[in-house]
N, C-alpha and C positions, 0 to 999 in steps of 0.2 A: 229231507230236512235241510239236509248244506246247498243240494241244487236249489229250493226255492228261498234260501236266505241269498244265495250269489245272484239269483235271477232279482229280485228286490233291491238288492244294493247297485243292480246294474243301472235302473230307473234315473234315480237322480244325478251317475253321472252321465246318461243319455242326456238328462234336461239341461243340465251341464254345457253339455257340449253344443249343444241346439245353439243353448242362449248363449256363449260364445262366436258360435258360427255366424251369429244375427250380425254380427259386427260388421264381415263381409258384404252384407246386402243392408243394415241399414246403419251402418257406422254407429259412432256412440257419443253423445253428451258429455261433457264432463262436470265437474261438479260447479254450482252457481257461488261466482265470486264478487264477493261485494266491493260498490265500486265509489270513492268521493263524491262523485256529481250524477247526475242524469245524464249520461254520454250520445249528447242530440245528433255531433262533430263529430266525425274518426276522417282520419288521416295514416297512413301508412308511411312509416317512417324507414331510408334506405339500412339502418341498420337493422332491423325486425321490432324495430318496439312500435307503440302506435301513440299518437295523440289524439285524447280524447278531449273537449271543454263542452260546456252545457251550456249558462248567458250569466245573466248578472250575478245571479246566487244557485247554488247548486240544486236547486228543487223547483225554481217559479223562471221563468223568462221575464218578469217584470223588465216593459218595453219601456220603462219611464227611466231607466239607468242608463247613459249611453257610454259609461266610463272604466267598465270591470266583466272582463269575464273569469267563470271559475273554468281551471281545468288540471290535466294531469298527462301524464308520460305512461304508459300502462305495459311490462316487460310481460312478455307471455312465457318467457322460459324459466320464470318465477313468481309469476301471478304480483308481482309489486308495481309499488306507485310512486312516483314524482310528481310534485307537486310543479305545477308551470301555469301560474296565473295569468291575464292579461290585463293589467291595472289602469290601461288608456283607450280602450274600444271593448262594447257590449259587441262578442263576432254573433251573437243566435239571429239565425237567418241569413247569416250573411252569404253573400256568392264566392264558393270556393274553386280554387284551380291548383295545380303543382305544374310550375315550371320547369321549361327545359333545362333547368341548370337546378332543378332539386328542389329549390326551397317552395314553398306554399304561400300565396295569397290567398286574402281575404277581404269582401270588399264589401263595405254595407254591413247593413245587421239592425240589430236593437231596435230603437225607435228610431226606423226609419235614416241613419244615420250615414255619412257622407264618407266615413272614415275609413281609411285601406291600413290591412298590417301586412308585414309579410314575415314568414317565420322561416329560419334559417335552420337548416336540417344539420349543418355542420355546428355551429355553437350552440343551437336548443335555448333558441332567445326570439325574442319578439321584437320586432321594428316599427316606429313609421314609414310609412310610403304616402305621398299625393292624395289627397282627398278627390272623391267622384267628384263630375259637374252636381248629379243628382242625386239625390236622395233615394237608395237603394234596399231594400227591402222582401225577400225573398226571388232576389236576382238571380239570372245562372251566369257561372263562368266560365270562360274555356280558354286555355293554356292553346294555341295558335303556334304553328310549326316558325314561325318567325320568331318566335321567343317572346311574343307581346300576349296579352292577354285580352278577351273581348266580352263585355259584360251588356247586357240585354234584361229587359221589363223588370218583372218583379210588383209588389205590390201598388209604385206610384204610375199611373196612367203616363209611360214616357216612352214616348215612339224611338226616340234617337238612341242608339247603343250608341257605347262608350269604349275607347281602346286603351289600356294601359302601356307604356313603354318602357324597360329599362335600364333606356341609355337616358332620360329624363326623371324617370320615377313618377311622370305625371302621367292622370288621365286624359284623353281629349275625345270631346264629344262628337259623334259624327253623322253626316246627315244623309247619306245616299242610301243608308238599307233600314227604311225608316218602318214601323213595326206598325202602322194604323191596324192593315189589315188582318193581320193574328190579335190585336186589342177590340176589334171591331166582333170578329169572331167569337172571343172570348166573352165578350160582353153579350152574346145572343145567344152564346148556350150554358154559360154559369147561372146557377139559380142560386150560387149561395159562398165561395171561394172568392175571396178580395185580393188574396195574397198570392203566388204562385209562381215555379218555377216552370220554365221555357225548355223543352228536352233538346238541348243542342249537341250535335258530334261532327268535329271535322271528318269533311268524305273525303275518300279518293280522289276528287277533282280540285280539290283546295278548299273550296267551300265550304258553308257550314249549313249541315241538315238540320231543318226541323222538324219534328218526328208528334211533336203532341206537346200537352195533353188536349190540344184545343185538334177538331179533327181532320182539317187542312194542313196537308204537308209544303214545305217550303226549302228553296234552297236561300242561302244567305252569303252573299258576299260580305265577307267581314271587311272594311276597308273604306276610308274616304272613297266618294265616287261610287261606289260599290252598288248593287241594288238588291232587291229583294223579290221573288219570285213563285208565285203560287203553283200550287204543282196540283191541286184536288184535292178529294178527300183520300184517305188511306181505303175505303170500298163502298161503296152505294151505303147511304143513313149510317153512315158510323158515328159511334158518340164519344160524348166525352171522355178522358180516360186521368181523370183527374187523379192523383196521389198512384197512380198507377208507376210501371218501372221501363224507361230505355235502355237497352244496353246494345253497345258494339260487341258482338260475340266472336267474331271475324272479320278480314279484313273489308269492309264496304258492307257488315251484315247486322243488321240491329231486330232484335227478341223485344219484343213487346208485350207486356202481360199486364192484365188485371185493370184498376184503376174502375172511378166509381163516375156518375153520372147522376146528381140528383132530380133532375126532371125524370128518371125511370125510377120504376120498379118492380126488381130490386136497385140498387141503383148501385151495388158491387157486381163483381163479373169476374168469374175466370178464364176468359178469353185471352189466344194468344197468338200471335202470327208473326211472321219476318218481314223484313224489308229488305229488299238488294237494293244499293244505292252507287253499285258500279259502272252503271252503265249512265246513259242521257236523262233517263227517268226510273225512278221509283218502280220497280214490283214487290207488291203487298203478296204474301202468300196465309192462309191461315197456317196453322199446327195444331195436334192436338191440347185441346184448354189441358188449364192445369185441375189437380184432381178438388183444390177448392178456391172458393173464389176470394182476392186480395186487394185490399187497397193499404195504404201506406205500408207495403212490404217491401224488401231487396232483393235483387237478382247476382249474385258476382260471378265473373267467370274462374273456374276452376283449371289447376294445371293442366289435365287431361282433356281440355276443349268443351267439355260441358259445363251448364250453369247452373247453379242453385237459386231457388228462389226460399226465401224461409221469414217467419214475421208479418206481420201485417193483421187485420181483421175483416171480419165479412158484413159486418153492419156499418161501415162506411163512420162512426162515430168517431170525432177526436179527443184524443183524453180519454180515451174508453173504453174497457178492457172484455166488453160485451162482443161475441161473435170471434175472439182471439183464437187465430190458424197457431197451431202449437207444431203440428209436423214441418217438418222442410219438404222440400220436391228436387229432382233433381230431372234437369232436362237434355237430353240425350237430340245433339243436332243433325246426328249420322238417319236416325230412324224420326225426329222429331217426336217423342214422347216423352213423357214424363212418366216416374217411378215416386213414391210415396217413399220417404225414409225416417229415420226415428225423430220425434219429438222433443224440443226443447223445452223445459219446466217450467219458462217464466213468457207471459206476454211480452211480447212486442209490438206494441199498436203505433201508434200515428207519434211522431219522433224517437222513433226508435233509430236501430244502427246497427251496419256490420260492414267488416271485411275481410276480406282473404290475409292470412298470417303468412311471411315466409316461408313456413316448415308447411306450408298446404293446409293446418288446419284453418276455420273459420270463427269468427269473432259477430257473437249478436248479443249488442246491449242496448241500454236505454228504453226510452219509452215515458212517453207525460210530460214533467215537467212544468206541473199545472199547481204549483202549491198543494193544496189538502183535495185535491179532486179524488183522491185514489188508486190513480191510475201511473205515479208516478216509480220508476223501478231502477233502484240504485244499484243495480248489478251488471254483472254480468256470464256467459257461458260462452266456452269455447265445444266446437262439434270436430270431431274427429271423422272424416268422409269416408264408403268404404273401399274407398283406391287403397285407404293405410291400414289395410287388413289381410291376411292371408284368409285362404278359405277354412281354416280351422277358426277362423275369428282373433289371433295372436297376431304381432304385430307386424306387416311384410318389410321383405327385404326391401330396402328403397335405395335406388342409383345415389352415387353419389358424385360430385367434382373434383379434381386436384386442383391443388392452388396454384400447382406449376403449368404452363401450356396453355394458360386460358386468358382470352380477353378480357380484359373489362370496359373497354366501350368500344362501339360500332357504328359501322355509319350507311346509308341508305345504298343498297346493290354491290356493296363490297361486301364479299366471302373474310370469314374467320374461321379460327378456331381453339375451341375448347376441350380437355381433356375429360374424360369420365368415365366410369366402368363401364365394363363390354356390357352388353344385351340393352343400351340403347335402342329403341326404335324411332323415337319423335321427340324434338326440342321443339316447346312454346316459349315466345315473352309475353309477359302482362306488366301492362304502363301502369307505376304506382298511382292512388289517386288519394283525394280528397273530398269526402261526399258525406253530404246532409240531405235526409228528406227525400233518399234515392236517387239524388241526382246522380248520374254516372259520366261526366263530359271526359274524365282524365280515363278511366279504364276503356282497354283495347286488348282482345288476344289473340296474338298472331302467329302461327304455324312457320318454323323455319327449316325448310326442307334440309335434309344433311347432302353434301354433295360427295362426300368421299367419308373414310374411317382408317385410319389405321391403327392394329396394336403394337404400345410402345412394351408391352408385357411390363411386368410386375402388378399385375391387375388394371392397367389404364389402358384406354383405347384414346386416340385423337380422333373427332368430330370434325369435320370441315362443313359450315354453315352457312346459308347462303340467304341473308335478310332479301326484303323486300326494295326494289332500286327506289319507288316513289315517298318521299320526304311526309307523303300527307296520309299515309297508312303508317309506316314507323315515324308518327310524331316523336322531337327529339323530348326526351326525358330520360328518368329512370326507371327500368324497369328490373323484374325478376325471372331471370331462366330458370326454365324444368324442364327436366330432362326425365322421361317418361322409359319404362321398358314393356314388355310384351305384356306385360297384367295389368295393366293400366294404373300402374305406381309411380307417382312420382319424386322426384330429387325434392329435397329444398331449392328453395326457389337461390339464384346466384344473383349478386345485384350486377348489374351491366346497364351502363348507358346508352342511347342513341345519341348521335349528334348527328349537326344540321349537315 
């Protein structure tokens, strides 16, 4: 009688324990928190909070406003809000970048609108800056290891990029790396996309790749005089990869997943493959697809060198919560595969959002913003990865930094160092960014070899770190160190700057 009542009460703390251990392999959700606006915008902010804004009004983009956006300041170490409006520029759609001295631009947006802000990371205020020559409209930006900024197509048929400065504050329009033939492109294999962002990253050789979503790669001198350079298709009939996702995962190494094609069908795809862009030319490699197929999802790099992909849908529909990928993925670059992990509660479709938080967890909100469509999703959830788990599924131990011994900014091929507890194995930086629509121009994760260790005892070891010598792989900004140890845990991320 007592042995089969103990054996019975053993069951459910077995199940118990399972569904704890789950943590370990597919990390955990945490509860859905409701948010002011449709958070279309995220921005990573150097002290861990995020900005998040929507457009004119917290529910509808209405492109006929070009004078207000709604938004907020969003803390994740207490789930609260800040209220941080932008009363002089509609930024929805606008081309975003985070420069090398911290603050954020924004350029374009709304209806079509000419208007640049830039937001100051240190007083948490909104500014003018110079208006475009053009009329900018689902533009991309890219934060330029000079400190200038370079803004490219978007919704109006405009060959000429534009460079922002700011020793002037203005933009100036420039004609040597003139965009015909990505617009020529584009216009032969869209059947139905007016609007669109340009997948641009500064390479290793100064330049700037083009990567998609149109299926000719290209290099781009950003720069008066500069020109522009066809490189071929990414592999024999490749298609479109429209709302699809670019990211730099290493240094010269960009992850290509998903994105939709409406002359096919289906005309979503879970396809996925590299590109090395270190060398003279492009190699395309495939990797294994991911386990479902995504278009308007996010990929971010993770401290431990892997990337998430999570959000987006498979019916290719905007506004539409029909075919919505609910699991995350998680993609491993050592073996290239992807792993299936737990499930977020709310869609994330086409204007959705995420990003990496300080403390390593991830941030996925938004989605819509379509007035009464249905589709629109005022929240948000934070995902807990399972690096931040022991194998019982409890909470792991995670490195940490001293505030004494440690850098806070670096500069290109000079060695540092930083303090942290023993059983480091690996320190990464990842460039803060600022992304809409998946765009990824600002995020980069770079491995920094340790060159020496010593123990200073009382529990801290010294790091000696050795960045990368070239200025056009450690673009100057700010970024977050993690310091990783043998179970692939990482630190909080440390803020640290590059300079030029």
């Amino acid at each position: 009688m007592n042995t089969r009542v103990a054996a019975f009460a053993a069951t459910p703390l077995a199940l118990i324990q399972l569904a704890y251990g789950q943590n370990a392999i597919q990390g955990s959700w945490g509860p859905v928190i409701p948010w002011p606006h449709v958070a279309v915008h995220v921005s990573q902010l150097p002290d861990g909070r995020v900005l998040t804004w929507a457009a004119a009004t917290a529910t509808d983009f209405n492109p006929a406003e070009p004078n207000n956006t709604v938004g907020a300041i969003f803390d994740p170490r207490n789930n609260s809000f800040t209220n941080l409006p932008n009363p002089r520029h509609n930024m929805f759609c606008a081309g975003l970048a985070t420069l090398r001295d911290g603050r954020l631009i924004a350029a374009g947006g709304g209806a079509s609108v000419r208007l640049t802000s830039i937001f100051n990371t240190g007083t948490l205020s909104w500014s003018a800056s110079g208006n475009t020559i053009q009329q900018r409209w689902y533009g991309t930006n890219v934060a330029l290891p000079n400190g200038k900024a370079f803004l490219a197509l978007g919704a109006v048929d405009q060959p000429f990029p534009e460079l922002w400065d700011p020793a002037t504050n203005r933009w100036t329009e420039i004609y040597g790396p003139r965009m015909d033939s990505i617009l020529t492109e584009w216009h032969t294999f869209n059947a139905e996309d007016f609007e669109w962002y340009p997948w641009l990253h500064v390479a290793p050789n100064g330049r700037l790749f083009h990567s998609g979503p149109t299926p000719v790669m290209h290099w781009v001198d950003p720069f008066e005089g500069g020109t522009i350079t066809a490189l071929g298709p990414r592999f024999t009939s490749d298609r479109m990869r429209m709302w699809g996702s670019s990211l730099m995962y290493a240094p010269g190494k960009i992850l290509v997943t998903g994105g939709r094609d409406m002359n096919l069908s289906p005309s979503s795809t879970n396809q996925a493959f590299t590109i090395d862009i270190n060398g003279p030319s492009p190699i395309v490699t495939p990797v294994s697809p991911m386990n479902y197929a995504r278009v308007f999802h996010y990929t971010l790099n993770l401290p431990n060198g892997e990337v998430i992909a999570l959000g987006g849908n498979t019916s290719s529909l905007k506004f539409s919560d029909q075919g919505a990928v609910l699991p995350a993925e998680i993609w491993n670059p050592v073996t290239g595969l992807w792993r299936v992990v737990a499930s977020q509660a709310v869609p994330r479709p086409y204007h959705g959002a995420a990003a990496l938080l300080q403390d390593g967890r991830i941030l996925s909100t938004g989605g819509g913003i379509c007035g009464s469509c249905g589709a629109n999703h005022l929240d948000g959830q934070i995902y807990s990865p399972p690096y931040l788990f022991n194998s019982s599924g409890g909470l792991a131990t995670r490195p940490t930094f001293s505030e004494r011994g440690s850098a806070s900014q670096i500069s290109p091929g000079k060695s540092f160092s930083v303090r942290a507890s023993p059983g480091v194995t690996a320190f990464r930086i990842i460039r803060l960014q600022a992304t809409t629509h998946g765009i990824q121009t600002d995020s980069r994760g770079i491995p920094l070899p340790v060159v020496s260790s010593t123990s200073n005892g009382n529990n801290w070891v010294t790091y000696t770190l050795a960045p990368p010598s070239n200025v056009d792989i450690m673009v100057p900004g700010d970024y977050w160190l993690f310091a990783t140890n043998a179970s692939g845990t990482p630190s909080s991320g440390r803020l640290i700057r590059a300079t030029p």
